[in-house]
N, CA, C and O atoms as a CHARMM CRD file, in Angstrom:
* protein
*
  372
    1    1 UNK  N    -20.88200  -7.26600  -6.77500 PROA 1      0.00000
    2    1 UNK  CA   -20.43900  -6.00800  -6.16000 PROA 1      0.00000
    3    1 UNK  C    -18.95700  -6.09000  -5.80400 PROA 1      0.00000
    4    1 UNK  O    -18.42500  -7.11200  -5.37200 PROA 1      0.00000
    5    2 UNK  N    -18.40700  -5.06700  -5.99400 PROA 2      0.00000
    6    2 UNK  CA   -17.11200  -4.68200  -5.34800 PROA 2      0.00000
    7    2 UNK  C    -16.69700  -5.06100  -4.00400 PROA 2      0.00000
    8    2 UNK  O    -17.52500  -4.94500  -3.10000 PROA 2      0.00000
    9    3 UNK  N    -15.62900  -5.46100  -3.77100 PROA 3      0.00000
   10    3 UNK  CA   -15.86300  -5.90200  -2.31300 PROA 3      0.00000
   11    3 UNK  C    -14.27400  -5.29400  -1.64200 PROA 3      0.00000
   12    3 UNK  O    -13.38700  -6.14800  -1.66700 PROA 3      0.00000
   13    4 UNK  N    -13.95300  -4.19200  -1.17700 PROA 4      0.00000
   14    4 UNK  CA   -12.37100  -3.41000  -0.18400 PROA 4      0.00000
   15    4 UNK  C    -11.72800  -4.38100   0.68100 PROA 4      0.00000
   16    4 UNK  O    -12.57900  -4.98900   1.32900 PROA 4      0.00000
   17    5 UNK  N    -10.74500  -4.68800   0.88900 PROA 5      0.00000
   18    5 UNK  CA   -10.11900  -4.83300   2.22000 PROA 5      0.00000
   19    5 UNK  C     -9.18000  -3.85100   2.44600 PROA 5      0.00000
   20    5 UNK  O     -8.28600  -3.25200   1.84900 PROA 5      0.00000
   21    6 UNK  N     -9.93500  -3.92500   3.98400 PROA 6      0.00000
   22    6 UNK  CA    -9.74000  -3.09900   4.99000 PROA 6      0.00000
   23    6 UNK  C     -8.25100  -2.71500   5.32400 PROA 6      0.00000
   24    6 UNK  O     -7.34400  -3.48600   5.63600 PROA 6      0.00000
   25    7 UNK  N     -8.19800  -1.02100   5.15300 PROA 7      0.00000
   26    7 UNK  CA    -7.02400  -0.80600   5.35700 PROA 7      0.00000
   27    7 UNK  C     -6.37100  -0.03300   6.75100 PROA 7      0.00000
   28    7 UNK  O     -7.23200  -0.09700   7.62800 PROA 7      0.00000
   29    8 UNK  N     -5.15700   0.66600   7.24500 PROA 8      0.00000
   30    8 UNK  CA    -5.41400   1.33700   7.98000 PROA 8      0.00000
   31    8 UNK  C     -4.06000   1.81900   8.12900 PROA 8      0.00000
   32    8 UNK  O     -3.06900   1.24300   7.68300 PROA 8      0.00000
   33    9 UNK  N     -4.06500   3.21600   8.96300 PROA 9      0.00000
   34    9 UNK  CA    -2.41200   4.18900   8.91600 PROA 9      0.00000
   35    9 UNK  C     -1.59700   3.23900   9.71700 PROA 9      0.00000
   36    9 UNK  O     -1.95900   2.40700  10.54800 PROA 9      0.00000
   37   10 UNK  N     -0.67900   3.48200   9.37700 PROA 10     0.00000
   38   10 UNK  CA     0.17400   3.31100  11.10300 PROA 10     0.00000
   39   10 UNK  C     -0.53800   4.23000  12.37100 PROA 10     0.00000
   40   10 UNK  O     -1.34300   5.16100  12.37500 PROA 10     0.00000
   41   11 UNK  N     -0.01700   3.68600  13.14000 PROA 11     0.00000
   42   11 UNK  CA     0.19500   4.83400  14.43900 PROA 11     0.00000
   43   11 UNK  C      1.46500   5.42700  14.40200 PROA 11     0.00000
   44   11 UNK  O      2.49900   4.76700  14.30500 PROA 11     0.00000
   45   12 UNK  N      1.42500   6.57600  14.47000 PROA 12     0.00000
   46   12 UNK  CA     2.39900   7.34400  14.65500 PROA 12     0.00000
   47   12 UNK  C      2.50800   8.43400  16.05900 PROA 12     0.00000
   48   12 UNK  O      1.62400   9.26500  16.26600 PROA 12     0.00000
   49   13 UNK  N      3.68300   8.29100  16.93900 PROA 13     0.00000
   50   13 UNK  CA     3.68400   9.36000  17.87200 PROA 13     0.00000
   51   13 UNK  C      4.27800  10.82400  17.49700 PROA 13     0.00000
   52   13 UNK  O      4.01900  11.78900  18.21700 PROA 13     0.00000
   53   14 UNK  N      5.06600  10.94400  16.36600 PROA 14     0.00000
   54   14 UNK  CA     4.66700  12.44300  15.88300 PROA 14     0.00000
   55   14 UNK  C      4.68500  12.15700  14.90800 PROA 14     0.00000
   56   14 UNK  O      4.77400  10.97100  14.59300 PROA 14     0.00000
   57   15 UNK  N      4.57900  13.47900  13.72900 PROA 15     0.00000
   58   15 UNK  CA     4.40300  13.86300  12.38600 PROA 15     0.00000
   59   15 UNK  C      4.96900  12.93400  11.92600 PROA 15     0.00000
   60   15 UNK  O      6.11600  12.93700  12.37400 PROA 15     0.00000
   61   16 UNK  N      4.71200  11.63500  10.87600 PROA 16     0.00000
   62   16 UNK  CA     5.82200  10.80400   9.84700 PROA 16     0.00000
   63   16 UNK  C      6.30100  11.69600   8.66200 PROA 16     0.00000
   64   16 UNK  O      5.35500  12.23500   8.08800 PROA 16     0.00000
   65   17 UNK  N      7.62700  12.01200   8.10900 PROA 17     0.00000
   66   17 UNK  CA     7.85800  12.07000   6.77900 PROA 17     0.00000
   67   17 UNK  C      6.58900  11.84300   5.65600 PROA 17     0.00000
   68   17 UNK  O      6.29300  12.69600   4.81900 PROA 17     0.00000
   69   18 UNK  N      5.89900  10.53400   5.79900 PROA 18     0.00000
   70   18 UNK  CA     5.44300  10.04700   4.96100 PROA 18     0.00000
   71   18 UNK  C      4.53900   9.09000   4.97600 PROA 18     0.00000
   72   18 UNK  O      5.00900   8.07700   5.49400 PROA 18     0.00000
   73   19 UNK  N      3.46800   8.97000   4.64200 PROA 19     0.00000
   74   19 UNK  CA     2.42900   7.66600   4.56500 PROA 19     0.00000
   75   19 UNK  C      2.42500   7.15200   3.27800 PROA 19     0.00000
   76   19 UNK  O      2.91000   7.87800   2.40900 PROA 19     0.00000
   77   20 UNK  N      1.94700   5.95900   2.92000 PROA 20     0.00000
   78   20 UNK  CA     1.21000   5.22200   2.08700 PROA 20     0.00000
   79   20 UNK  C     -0.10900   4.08000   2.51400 PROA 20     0.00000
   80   20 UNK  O      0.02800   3.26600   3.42700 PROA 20     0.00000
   81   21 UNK  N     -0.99900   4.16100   1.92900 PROA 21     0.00000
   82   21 UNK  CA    -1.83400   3.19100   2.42000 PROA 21     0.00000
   83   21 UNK  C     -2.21200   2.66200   0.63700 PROA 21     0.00000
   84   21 UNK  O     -2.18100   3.26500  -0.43600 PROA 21     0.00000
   85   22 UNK  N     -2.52600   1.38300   1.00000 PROA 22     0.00000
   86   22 UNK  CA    -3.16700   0.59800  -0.35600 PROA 22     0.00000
   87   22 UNK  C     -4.47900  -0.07400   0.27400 PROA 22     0.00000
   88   22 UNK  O     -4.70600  -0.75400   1.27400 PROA 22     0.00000
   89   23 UNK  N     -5.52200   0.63600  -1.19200 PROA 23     0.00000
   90   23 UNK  CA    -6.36400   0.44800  -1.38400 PROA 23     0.00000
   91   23 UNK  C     -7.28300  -1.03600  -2.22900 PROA 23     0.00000
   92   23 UNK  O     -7.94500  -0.69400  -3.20900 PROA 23     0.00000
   93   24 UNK  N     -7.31200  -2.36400  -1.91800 PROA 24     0.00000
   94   24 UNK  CA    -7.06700  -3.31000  -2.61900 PROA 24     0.00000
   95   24 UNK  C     -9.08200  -3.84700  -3.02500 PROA 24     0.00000
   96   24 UNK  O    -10.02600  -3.41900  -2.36100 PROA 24     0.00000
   97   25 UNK  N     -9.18700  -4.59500  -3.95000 PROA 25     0.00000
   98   25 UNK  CA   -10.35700  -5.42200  -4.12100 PROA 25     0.00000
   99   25 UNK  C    -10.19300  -6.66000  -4.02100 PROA 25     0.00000
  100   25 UNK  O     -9.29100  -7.33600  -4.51700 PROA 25     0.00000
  101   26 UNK  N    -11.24900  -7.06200  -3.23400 PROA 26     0.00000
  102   26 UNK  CA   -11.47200  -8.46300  -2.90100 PROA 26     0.00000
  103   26 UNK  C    -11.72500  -9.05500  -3.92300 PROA 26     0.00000
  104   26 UNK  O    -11.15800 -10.10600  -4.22200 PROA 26     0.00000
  105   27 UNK  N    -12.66800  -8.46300  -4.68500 PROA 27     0.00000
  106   27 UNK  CA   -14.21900  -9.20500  -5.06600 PROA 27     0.00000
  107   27 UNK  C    -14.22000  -8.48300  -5.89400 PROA 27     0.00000
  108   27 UNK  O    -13.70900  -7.36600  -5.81700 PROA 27     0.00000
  109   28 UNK  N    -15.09300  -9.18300  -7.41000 PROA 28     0.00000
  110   28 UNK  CA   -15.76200  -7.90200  -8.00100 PROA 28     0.00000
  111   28 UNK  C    -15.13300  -8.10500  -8.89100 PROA 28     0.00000
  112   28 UNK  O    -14.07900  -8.71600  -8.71400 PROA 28     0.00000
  113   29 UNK  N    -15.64500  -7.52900 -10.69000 PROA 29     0.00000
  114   29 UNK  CA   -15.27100  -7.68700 -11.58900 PROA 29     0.00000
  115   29 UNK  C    -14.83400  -6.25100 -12.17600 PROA 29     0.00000
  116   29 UNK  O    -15.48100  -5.20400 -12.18300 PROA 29     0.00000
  117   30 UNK  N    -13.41800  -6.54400 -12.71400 PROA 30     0.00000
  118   30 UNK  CA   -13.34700  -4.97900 -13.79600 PROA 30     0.00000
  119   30 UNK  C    -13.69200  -4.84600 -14.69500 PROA 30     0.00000
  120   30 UNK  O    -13.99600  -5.85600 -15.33100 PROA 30     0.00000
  121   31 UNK  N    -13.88200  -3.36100 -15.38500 PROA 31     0.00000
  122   31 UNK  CA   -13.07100  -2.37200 -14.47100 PROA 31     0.00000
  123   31 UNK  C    -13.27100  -1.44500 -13.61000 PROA 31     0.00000
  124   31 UNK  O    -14.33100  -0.82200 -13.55700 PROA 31     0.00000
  125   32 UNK  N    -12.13800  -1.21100 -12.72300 PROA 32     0.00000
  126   32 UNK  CA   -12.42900  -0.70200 -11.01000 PROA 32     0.00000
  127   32 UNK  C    -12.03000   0.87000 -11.58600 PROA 32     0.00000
  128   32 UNK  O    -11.09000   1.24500 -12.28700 PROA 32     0.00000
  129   33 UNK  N    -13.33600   1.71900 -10.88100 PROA 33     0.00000
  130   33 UNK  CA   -12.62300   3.59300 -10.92600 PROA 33     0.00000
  131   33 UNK  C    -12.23700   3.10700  -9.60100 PROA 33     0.00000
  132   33 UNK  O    -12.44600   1.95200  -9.22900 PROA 33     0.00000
  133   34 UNK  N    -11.43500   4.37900  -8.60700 PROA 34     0.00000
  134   34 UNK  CA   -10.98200   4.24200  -7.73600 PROA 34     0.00000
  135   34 UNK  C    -10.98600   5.90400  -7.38000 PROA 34     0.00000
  136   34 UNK  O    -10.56000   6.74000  -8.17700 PROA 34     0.00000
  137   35 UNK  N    -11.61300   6.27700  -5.87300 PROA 35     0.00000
  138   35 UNK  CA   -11.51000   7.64600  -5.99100 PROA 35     0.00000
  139   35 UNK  C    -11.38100   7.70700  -4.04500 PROA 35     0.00000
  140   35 UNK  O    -12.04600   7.10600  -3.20100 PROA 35     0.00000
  141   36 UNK  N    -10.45500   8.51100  -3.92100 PROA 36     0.00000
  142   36 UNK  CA   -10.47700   8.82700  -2.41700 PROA 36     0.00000
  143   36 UNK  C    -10.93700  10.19500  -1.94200 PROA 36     0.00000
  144   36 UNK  O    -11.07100  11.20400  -2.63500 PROA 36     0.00000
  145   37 UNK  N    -11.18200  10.03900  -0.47500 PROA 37     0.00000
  146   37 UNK  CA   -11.79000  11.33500   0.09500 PROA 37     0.00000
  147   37 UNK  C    -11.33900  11.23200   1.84000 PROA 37     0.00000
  148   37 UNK  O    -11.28800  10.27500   2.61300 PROA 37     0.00000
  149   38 UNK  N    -11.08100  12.56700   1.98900 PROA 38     0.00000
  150   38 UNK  CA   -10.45000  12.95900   3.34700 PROA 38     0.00000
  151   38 UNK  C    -11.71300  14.12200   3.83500 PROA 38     0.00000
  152   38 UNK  O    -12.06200  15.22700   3.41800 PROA 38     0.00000
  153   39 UNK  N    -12.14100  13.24500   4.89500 PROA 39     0.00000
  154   39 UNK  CA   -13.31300  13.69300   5.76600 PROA 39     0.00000
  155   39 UNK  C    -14.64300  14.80600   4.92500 PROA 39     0.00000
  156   39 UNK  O    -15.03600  15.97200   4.97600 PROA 39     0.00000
  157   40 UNK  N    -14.95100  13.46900   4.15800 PROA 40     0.00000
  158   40 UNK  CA   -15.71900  13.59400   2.88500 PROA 40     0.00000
  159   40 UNK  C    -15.69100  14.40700   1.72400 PROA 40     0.00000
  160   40 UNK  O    -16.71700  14.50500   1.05100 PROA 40     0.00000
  161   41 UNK  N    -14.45100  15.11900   1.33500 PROA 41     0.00000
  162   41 UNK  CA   -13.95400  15.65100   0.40900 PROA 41     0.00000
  163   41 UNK  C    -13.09000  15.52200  -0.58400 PROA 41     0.00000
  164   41 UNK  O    -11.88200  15.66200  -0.39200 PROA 41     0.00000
  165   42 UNK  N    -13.61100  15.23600  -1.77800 PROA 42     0.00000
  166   42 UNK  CA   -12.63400  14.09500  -3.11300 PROA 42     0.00000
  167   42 UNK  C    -11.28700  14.71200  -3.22700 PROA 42     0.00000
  168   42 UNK  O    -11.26600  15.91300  -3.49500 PROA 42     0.00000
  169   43 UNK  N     -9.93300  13.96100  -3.03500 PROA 43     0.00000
  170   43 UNK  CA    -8.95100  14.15300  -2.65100 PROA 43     0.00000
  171   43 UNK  C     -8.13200  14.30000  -4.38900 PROA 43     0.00000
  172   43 UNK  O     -8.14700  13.42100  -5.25000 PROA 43     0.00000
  173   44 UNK  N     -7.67400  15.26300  -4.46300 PROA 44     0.00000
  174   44 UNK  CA    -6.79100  15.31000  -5.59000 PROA 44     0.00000
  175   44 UNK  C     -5.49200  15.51800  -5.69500 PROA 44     0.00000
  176   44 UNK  O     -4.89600  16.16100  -4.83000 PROA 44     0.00000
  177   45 UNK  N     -4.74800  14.90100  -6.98400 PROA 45     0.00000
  178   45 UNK  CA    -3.46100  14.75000  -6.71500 PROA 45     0.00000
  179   45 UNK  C     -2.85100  16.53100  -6.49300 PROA 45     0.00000
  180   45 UNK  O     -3.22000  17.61400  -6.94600 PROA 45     0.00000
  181   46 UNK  N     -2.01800  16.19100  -5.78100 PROA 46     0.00000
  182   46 UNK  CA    -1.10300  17.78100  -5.25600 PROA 46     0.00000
  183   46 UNK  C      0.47300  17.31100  -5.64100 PROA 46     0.00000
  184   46 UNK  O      0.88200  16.32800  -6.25900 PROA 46     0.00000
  185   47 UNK  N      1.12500  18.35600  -5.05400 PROA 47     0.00000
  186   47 UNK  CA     2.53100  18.57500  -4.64900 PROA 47     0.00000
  187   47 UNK  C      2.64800  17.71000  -3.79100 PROA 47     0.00000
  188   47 UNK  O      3.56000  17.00500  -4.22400 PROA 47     0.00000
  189   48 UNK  N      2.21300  17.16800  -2.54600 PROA 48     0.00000
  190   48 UNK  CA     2.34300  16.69600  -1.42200 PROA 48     0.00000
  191   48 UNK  C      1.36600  15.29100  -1.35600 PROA 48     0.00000
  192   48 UNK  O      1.50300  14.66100  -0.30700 PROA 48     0.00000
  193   49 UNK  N      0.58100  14.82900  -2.15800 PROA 49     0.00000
  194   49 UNK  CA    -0.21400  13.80400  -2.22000 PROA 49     0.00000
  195   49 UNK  C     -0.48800  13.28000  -3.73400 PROA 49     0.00000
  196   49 UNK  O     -0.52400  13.97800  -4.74800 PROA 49     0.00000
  197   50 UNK  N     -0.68500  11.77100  -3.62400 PROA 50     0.00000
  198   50 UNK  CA    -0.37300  11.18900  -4.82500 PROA 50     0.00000
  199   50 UNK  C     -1.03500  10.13300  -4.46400 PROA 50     0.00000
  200   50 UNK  O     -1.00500   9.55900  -3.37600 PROA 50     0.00000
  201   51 UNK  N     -1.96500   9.74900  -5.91500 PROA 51     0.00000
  202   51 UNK  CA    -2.69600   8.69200  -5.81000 PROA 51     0.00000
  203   51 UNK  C     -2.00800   7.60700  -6.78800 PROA 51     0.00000
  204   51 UNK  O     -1.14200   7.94400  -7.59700 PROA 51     0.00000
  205   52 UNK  N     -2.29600   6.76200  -6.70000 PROA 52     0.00000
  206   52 UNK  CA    -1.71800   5.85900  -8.06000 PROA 52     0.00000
  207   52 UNK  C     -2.75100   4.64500  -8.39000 PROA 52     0.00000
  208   52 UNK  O     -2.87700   3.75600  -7.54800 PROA 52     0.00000
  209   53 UNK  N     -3.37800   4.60400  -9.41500 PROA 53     0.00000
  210   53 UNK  CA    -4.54100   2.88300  -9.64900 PROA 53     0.00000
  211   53 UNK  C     -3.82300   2.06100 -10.64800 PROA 53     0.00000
  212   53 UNK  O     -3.22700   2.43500 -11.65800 PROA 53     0.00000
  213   54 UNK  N     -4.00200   0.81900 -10.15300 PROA 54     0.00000
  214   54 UNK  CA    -3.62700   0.02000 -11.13400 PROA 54     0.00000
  215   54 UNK  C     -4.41200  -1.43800 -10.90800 PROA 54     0.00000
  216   54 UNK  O     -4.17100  -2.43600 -10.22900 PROA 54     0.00000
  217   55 UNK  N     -5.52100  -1.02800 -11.86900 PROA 55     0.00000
  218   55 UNK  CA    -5.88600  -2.02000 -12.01700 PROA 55     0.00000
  219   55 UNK  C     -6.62100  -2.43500 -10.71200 PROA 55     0.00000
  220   55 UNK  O     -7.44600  -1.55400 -10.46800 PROA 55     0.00000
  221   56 UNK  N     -6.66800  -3.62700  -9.57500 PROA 56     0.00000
  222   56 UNK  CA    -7.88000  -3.49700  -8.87100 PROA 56     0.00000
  223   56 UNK  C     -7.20200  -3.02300  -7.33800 PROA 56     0.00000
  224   56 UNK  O     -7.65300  -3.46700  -6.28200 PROA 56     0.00000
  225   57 UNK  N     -6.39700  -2.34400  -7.38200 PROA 57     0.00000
  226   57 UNK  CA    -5.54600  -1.45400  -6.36100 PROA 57     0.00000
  227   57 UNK  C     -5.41500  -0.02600  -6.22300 PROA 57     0.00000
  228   57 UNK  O     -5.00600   0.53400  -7.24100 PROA 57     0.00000
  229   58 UNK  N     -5.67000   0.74900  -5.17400 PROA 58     0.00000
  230   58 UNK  CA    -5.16200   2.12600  -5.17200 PROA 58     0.00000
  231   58 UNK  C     -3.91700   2.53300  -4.40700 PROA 58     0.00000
  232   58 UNK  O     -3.73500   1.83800  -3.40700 PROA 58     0.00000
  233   59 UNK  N     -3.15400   3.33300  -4.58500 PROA 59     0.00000
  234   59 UNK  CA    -2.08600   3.62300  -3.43900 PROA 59     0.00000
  235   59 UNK  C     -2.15500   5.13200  -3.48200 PROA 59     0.00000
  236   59 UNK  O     -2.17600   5.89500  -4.44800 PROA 59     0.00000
  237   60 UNK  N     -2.18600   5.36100  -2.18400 PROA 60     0.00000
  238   60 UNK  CA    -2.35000   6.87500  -1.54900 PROA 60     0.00000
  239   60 UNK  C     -1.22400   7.18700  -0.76600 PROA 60     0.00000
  240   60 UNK  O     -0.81000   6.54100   0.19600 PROA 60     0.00000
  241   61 UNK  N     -0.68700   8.37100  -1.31200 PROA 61     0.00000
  242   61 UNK  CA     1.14200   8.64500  -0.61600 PROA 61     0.00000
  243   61 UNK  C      0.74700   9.66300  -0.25900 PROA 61     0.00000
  244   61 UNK  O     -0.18700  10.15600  -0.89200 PROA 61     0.00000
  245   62 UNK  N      1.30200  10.38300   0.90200 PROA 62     0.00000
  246   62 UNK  CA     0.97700  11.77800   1.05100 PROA 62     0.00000
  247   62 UNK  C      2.67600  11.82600   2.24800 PROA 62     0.00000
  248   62 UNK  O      2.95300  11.22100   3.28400 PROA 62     0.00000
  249   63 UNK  N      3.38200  12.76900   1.47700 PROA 63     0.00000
  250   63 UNK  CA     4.60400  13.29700   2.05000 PROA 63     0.00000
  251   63 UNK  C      4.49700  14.61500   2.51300 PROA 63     0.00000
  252   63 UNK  O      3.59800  15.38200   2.16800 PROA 63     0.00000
  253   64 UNK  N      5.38100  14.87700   3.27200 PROA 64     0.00000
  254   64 UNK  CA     5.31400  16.22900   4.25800 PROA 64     0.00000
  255   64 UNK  C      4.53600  16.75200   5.28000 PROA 64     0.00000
  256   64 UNK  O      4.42200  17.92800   5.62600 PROA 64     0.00000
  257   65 UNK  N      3.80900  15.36600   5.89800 PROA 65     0.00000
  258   65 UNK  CA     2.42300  15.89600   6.89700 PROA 65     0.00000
  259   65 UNK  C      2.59100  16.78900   7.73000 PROA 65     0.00000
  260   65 UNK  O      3.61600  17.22400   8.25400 PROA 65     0.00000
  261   66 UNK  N      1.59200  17.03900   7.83200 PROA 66     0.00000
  262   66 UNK  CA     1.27600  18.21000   8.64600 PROA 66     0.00000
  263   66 UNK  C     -0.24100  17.96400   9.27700 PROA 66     0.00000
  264   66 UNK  O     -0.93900  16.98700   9.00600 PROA 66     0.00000
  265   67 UNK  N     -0.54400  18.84600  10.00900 PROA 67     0.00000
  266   67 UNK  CA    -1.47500  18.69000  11.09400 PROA 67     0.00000
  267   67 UNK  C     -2.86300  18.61600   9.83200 PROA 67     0.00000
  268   67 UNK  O     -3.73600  17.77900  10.06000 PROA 67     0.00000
  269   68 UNK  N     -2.93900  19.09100   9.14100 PROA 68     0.00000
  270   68 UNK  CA    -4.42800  19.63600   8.31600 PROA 68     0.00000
  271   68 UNK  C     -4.14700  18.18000   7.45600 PROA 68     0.00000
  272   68 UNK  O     -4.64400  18.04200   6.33800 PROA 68     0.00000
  273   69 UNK  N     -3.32200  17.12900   8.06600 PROA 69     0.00000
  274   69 UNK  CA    -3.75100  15.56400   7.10400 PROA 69     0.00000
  275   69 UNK  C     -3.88700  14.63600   8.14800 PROA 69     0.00000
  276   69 UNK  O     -3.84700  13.41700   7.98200 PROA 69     0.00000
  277   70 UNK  N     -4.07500  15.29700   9.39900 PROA 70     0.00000
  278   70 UNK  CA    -5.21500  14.47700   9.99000 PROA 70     0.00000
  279   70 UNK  C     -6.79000  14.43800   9.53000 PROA 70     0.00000
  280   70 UNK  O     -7.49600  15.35300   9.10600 PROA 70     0.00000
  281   71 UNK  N     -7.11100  12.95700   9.78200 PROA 71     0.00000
  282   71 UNK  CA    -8.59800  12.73600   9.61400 PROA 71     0.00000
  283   71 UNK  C     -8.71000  11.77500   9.24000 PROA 71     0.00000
  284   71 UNK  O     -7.72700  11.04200   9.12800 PROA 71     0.00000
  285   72 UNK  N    -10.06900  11.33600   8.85700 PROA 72     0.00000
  286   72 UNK  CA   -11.18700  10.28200   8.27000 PROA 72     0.00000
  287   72 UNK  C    -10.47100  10.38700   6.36600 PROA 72     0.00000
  288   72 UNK  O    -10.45200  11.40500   5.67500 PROA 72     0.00000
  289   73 UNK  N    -10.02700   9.14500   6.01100 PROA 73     0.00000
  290   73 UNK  CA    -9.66900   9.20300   4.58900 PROA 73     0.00000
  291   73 UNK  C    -10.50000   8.06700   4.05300 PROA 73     0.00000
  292   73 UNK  O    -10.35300   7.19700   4.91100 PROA 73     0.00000
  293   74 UNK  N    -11.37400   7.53400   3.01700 PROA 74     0.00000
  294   74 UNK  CA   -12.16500   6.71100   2.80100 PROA 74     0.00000
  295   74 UNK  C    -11.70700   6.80100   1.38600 PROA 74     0.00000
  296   74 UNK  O    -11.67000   7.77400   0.63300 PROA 74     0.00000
  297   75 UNK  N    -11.23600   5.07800   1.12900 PROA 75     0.00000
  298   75 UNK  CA   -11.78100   4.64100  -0.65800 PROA 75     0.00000
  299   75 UNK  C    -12.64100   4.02700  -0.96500 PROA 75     0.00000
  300   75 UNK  O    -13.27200   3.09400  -0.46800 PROA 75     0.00000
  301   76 UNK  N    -12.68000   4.67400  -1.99100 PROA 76     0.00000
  302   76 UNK  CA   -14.34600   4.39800  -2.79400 PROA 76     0.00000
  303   76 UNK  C    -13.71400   3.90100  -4.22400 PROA 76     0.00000
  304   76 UNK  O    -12.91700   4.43100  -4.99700 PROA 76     0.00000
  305   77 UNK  N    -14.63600   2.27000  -4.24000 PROA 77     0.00000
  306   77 UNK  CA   -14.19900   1.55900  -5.35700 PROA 77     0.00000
  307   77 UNK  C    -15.55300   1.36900  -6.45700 PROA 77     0.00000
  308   77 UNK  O    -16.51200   0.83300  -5.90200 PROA 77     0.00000
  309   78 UNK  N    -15.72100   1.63300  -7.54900 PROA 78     0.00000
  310   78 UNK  CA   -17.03500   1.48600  -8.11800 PROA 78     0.00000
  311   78 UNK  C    -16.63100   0.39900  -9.50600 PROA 78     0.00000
  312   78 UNK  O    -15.52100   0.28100 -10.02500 PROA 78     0.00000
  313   79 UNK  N    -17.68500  -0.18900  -9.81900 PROA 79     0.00000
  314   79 UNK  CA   -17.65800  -1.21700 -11.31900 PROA 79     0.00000
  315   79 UNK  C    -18.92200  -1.34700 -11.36000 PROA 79     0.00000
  316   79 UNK  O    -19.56300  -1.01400 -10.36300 PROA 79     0.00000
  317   80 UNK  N    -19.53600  -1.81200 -12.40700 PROA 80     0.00000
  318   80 UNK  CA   -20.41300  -1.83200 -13.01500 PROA 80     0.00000
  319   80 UNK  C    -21.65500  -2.22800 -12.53900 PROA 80     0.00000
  320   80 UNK  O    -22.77500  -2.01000 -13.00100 PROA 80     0.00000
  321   81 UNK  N    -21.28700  -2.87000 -11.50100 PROA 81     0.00000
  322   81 UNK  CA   -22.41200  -3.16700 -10.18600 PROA 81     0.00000
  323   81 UNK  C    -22.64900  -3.03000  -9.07500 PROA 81     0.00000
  324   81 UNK  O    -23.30500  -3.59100  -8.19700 PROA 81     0.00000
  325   82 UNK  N    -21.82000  -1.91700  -9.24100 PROA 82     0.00000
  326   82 UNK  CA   -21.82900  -0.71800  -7.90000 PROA 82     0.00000
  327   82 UNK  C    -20.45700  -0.56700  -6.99700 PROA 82     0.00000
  328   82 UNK  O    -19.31800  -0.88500  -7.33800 PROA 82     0.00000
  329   83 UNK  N    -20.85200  -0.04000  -5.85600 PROA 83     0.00000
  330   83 UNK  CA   -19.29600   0.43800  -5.45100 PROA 83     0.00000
  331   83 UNK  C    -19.95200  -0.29000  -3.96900 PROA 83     0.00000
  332   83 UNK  O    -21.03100  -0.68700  -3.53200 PROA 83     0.00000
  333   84 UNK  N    -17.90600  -0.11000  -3.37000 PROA 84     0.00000
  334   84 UNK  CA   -17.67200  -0.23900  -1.51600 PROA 84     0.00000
  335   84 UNK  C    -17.10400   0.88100  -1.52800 PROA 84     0.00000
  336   84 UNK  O    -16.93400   1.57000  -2.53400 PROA 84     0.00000
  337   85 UNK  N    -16.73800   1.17200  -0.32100 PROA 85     0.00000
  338   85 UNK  CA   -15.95700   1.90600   0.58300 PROA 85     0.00000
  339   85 UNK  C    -15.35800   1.42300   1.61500 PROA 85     0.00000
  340   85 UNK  O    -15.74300   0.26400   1.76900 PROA 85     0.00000
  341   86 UNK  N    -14.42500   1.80100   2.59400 PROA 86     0.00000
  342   86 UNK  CA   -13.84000   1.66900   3.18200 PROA 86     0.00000
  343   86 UNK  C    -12.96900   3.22400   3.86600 PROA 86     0.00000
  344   86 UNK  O    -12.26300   4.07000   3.31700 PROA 86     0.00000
  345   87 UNK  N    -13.39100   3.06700   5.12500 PROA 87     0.00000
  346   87 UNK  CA   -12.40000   4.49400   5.60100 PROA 87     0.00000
  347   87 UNK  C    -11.36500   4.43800   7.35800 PROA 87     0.00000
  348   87 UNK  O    -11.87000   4.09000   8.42500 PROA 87     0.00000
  349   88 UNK  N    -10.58600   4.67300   7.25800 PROA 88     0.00000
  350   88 UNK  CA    -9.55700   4.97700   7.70600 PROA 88     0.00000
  351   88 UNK  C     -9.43500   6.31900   8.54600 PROA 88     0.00000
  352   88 UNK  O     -9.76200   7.40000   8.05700 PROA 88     0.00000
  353   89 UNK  N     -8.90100   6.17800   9.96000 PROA 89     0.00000
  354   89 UNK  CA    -8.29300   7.39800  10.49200 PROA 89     0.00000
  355   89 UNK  C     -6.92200   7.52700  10.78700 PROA 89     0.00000
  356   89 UNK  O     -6.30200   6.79000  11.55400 PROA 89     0.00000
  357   90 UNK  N     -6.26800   8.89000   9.88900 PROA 90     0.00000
  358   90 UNK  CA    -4.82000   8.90500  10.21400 PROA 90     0.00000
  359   90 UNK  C     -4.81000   9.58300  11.33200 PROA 90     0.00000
  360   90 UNK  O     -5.31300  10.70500  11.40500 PROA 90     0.00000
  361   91 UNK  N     -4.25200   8.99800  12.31100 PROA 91     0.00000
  362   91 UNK  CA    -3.98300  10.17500  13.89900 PROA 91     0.00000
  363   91 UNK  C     -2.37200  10.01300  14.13400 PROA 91     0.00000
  364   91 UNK  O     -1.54000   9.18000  13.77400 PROA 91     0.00000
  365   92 UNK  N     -2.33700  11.14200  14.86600 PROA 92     0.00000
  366   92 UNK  CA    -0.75600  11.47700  15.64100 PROA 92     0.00000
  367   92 UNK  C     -1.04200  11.76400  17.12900 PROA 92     0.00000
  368   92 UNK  O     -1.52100  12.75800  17.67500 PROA 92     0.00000
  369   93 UNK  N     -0.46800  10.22800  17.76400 PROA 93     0.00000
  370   93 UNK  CA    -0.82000  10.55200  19.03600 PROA 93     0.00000
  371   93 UNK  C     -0.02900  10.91500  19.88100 PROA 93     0.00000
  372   93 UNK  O     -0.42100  11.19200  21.01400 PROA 93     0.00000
């Protein structure tokens, strides 16, 4: 099985410019899909958000935040003998 390490935002006390978080595999044989979701809804690339895989890594950019990119963001890693997850809360405190 697939196996995530654990990722997580910064803290931020207001709005950042910009995030990135990487999505990495422990464990587990390729090849890795790689698919993210923000408070259980599959996240697709935009104007303002950008995924990137390579290989047994994901990187999730999201520029210009705003209040509606707060939340619960979870990656989901799958191969041939199943998937992990792992999820994350971006807050502005």
């Amino acid at each position: 099985l697939p196996r995530l390490q654990p990722f997580s935002f910064p803290r931020h006390e207001q709005m950042p410019k910009k995030v990135i978080v990487h999505c990495a595999v422990l464990e587990g044989s390729e090849p890795f899909a790689f698919s993210w979701l923000k408070d259980g809804n599959i996240l697709a690339n935009s104007r303002r958000l950008q995924v990137k895989v390579s290989e047994a890594m994901s990187l999730l950019t999201i520029v210009d935040l705003n209040a509606e990119d707060i939340g619960n963001y979870t990656c989901v890693v799958t191969n041939a003998a199943g998937s992990d997850s792992f999820t994350s809360q971006l807050l502005v405190t």
